[in-house]
N, C-alpha and C positions, 0 to 999 in steps of 0.2 A: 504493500500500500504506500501510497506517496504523502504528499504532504499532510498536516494534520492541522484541523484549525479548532478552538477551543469559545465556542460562546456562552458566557458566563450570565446568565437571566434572560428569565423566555416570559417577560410581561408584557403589558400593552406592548411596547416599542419597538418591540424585537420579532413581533410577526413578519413582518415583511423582510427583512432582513435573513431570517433564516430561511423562509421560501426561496430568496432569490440565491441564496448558496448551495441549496441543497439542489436545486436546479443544475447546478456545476459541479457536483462532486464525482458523479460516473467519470463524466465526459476530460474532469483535468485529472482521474487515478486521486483525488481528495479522499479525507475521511472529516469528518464533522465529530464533535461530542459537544451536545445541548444540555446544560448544568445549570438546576435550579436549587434552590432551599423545596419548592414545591414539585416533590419528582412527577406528580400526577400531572400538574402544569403542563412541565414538559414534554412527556409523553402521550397529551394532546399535541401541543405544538410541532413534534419530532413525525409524529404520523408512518412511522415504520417504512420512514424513507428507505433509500440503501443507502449502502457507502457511512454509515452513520450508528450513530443512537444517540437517547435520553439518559440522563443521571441525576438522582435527587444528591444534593450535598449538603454539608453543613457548614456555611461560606467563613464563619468566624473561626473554623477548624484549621490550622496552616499548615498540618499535615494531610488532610483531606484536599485543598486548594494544592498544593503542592505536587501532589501525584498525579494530576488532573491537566495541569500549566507544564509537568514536566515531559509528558506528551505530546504537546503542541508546536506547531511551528509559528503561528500566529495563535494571541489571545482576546478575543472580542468582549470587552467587559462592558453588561447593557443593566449593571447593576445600579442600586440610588449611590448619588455622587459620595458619599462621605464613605463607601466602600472601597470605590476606585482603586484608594492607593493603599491597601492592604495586597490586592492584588498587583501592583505595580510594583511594591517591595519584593514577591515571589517571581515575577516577569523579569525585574532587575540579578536576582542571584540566581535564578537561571537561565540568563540567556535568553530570554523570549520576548519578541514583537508583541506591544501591547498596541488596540486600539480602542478608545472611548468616543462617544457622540457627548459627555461630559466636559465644563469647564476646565479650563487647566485652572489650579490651585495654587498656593504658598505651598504646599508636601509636594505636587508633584513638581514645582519647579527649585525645590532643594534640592532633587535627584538626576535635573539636566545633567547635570556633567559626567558624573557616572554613566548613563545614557548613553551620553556622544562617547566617553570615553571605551564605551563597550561595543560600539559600532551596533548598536540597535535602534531602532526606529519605534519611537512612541509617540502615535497621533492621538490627537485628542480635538474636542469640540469639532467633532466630525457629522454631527446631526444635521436640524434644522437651524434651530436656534437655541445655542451656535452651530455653525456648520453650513449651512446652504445662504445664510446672510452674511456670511465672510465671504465665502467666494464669489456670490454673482455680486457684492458692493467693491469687491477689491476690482474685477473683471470690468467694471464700471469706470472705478477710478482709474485705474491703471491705462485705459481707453481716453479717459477724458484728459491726461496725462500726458498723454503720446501725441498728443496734440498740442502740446504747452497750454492747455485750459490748468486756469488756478484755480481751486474749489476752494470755493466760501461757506457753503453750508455744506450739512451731512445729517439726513434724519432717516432713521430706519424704524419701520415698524413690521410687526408680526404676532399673529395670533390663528390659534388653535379655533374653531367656531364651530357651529351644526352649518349645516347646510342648508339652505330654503325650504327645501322638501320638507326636512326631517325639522324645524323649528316649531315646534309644538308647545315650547309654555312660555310665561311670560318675560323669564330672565333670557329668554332666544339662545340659549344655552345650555349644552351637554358636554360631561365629561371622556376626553377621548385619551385623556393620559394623567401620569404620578396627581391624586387628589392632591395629596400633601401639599403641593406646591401653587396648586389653587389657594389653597385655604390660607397661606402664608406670604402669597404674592405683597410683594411691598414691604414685607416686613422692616426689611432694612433701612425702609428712606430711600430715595433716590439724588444725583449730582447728575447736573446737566451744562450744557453752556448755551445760552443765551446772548448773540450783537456782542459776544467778547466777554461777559459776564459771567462766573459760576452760579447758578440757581440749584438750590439746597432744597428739599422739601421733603419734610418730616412725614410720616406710615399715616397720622391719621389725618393729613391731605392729599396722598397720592392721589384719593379718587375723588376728589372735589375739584366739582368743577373743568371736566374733562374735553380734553380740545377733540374735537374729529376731522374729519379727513374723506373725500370721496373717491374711493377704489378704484381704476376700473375693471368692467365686467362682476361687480358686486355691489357698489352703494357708498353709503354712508357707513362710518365705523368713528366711534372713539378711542382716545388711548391715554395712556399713564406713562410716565416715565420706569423704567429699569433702574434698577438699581444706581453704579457708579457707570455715567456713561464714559466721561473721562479719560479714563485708561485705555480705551479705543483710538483715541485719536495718535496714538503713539503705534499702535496695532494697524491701522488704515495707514498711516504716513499722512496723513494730515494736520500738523502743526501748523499753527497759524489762521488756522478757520475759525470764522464768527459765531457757528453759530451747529451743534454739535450733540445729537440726542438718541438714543436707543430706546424703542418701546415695544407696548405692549396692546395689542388692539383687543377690541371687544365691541358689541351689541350697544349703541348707545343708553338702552334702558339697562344693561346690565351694569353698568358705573356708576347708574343712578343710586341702584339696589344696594351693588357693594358697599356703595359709600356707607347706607343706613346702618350696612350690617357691620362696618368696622367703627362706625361712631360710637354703636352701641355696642362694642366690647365682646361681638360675638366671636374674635378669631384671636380671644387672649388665649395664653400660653398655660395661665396661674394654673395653678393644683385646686382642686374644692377642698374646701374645710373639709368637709364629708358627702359620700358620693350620692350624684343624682337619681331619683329610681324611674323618671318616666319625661317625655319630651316636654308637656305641661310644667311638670313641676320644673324643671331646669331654667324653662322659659318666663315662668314666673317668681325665679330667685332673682332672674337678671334684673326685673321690674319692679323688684325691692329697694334697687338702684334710682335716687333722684331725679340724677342726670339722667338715668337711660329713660326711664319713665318721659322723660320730656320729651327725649327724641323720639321715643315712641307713639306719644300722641299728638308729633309734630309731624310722622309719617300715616298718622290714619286721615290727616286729613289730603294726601297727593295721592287718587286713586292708582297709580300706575305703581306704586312702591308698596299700597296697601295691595294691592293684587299679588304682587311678587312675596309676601308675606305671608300671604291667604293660600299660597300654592305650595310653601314649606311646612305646611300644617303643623307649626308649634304651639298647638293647641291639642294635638293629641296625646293619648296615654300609651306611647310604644313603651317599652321599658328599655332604655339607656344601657347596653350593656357596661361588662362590669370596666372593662380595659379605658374605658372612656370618662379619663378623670380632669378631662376641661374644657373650655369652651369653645377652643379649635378640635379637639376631636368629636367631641358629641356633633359638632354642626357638620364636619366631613362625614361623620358616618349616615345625616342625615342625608348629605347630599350624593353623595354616592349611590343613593335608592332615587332618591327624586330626579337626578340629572344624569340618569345611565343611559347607554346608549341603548336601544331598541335591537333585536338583533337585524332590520332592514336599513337603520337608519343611518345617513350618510354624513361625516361629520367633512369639515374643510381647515383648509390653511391660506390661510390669507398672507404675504409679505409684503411690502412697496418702499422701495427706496426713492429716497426726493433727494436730487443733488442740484447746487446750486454754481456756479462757475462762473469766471468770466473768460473772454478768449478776446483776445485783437481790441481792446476798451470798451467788447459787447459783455452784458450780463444773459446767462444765460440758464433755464432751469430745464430738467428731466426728471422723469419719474420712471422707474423700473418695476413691476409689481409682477406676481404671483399668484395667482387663483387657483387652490388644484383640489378636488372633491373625493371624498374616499368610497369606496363600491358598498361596504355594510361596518359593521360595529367591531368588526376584526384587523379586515383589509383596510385597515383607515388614513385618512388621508396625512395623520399625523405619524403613523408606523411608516408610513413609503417615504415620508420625507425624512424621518429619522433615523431607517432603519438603511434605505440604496445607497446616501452616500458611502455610509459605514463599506456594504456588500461591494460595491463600487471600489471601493478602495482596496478593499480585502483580495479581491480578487487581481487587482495589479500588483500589488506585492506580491502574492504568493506566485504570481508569471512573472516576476523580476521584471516591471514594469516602472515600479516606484523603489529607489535606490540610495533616496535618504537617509541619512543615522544623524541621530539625535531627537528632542523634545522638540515637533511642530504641533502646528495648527492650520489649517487649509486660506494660509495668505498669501503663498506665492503660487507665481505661477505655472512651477512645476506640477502641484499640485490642485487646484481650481481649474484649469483647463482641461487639461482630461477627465476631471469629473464632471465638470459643467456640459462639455459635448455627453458623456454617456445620460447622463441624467436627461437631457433633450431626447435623446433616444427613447426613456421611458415615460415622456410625456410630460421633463417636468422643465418647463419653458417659462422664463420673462418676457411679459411685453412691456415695448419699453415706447414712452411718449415723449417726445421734444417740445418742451410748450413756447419754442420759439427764445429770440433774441429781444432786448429793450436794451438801451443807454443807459 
């Protein structure tokens, strides 16, 4: 048997991704092995492919992770990110290709040099977002570039959505990946730049008062800022730009919503004194609260937000189970039932970049955007985008296509151009609009 590749978690993200490898493993003499904590998972997902199998693991086990990765010639880790670099320590001391659709971090970039110095190759932020908005906004830049245009602005946006068909409640909104990370969006604050200006904005403004934007071939969408946009512009090569932002789209009434639901403390972190026994009663601990009491009956009187409230039915008597000791997990686990995907229904990805430039003492702007719909509640449109370029890539390394060592990220163009053409290939295309020149 020839080469061996190692994909570490078979969740949401990782459907499509191992479809599209295990499509390739006769045909290049490959072997596959699909490693979950959930062996049952996986061997749904593995489907008694050939050339292959499923294995349940125990991932915090580094003797169990170890005989697994020591197999492998590539290792695909589709793990939650603060796992990453336990595996990346095991990939490092033996020898093995790691790739993540995950941030690069402070851990994994203590281990660069090691890395380069072992002549191995560790990709990372290989997904969507990040991953498909690095390379088609470098592919952009780099274009606009080549032509001596100076960019002045840089605004990227991207989001996760339902699809038309499939938008059946009032938040216009279903889950098609990691809940956690809904529920905690914002957490951090966001930094941005604004006309040359840093703008700082604190978790319980991200969703007030939220700017929108109109797509094309979708509409109207709002969005939030990310996190630290900042540190990109050193990532892009664009120093010296006015004006400098990385977000997050969404459903214009769904930012309405969020905002009620993080004013009022439903996505804290606390511990309960003592735990909740039913959704009622949790919901009416919180309205034991002053303040929230106020916001609360400053949202009964805006039908669209009392609607979106009336559709989470926190009024009823489920019983809370027990793991769920606060008020970001009770409301994930609410919403994980209310905002599941259907197993017909088609969820989407939206991205659009806006760049702004001058050329020759013309000002000039372009928008680059992404519309792509996913087939049902598996095949989804957020697994293809985060799962191909992963497969994409995996499959040029292991043909001695990509010849890199060291710690990247998909910003040059060694790498963003042969991914960007295959991914065209499976339908996943920018159109890109010139909205013309002005003085």
């Amino acid at each position: 048997m020839g080469k061996q590749i190692l994909v570490i978690g078979a969740g949401k993200s990782a459907t499509v991704l191992i479809d599209f490898l295990q499509k390739k493993l006769v045909q290049n003499n490959w072997y596959m092995v699909l490693a979950d904590a959930d062996a049952h998972l996986a061997a749904k997902k593995w489907k008694n492919a050939p050339n292959g199998h499923s294995v349940g693991i125990d991932i915090l086990q580094e003797k169990d992770r170890k005989a697994l990765i020591q197999k492998a010639d590539l290792v695909i880790s589709m793990l939650p990110a603060f796992l990453h670099f336990e595996v990346a320590k095991d990939c490092l001391s033996l020898g093995k290709a790691l790739f993540t659709a995950s941030y690069v971090d402070e851990s994994m970039r203590s281990i660069s040099q090691e890395i380069k110095q072992q002549g191995l190759l560790f990709l990372c932020e290989m997904g969507l977002d990040p991953g498909i908005d690095h390379m088609s906004a470098m592919e952009l830049i780099d274009r606009i570039k080549s032509k001596n245009g100076q960019i002045t602005g840089f605004k990227s946006h991207c989001g996760g959505l339902i699809a038309p068909e499939s938008d059946t409640n009032p938040w216009h909104y279903k889950i098609s990946w990691n809940p956690r990370n809904i529920i905690l969006a914002g957490k951090a604050g966001a930094v941005y730049l604004e006309n040359g200006l840093e703008k700082h904005v604190p978790y319980p403004s991200i969703f007030e008062n939220c700017a929108e934007i109109s797509v094309p071939n979708w509409g109207q969408l709002s969005y939030y800022p990310n996190r630290d946009s900042l540190s990109y512009i050193n990532t892009y090569q664009l120093e010296g730009v006015q004006n400098f932002i990385r977000t997050t789209l969404r459903h214009p009434s769904f930012s309405k919503g969020w905002n009620a639901i993080v004013q009022m403390g439903l996505t804290n972190e606390e511990e309960f004194e003592k735990p909740m026994n039913t959704i009622a009663d949790w919901f009416q601990h919180q309205l034991n609260s002053k303040k929230v009491k106020s916001i609360w009956d400053t949202i009964q009187q805006d039908p669209l937000i009392k609607n979106q409230f009336e559709f989470l039915a926190f009024n009823t008597n489920d019983t809370i189970p027990d793991a769920c000791l606060t008020n970001a997990s009770v409301l994930q686990w609410i919403l994980e039932t209310k905002w599941s995907l259907n197993k017909t229904d088609k969820d989407a990805v939206v991205m659009m970049h806006e760049v702004d430039y001058t050329l020759q003492g013309k000002k000039y702007s372009v928008q680059s955007s992404l519309v792509l719909t996913g087939t049902n509640n598996e095949h989804t449109a957020m697994a293809t985008t985060v799962g191909l370029p992963l497969a994409i890539a995996a499959e040029a390394y292991l043909n001695g296509e990509l010849t890199l060592t060291g710690l990247h990220i998909p910003t040059i163009p060694a790498l963003y151009q042969p991914i960007l053409a295959k991914l065209k290939e499976e339908g996943i295309e920018f159109y890109e609009a010139e909205l013309g020149s002005h003085s």
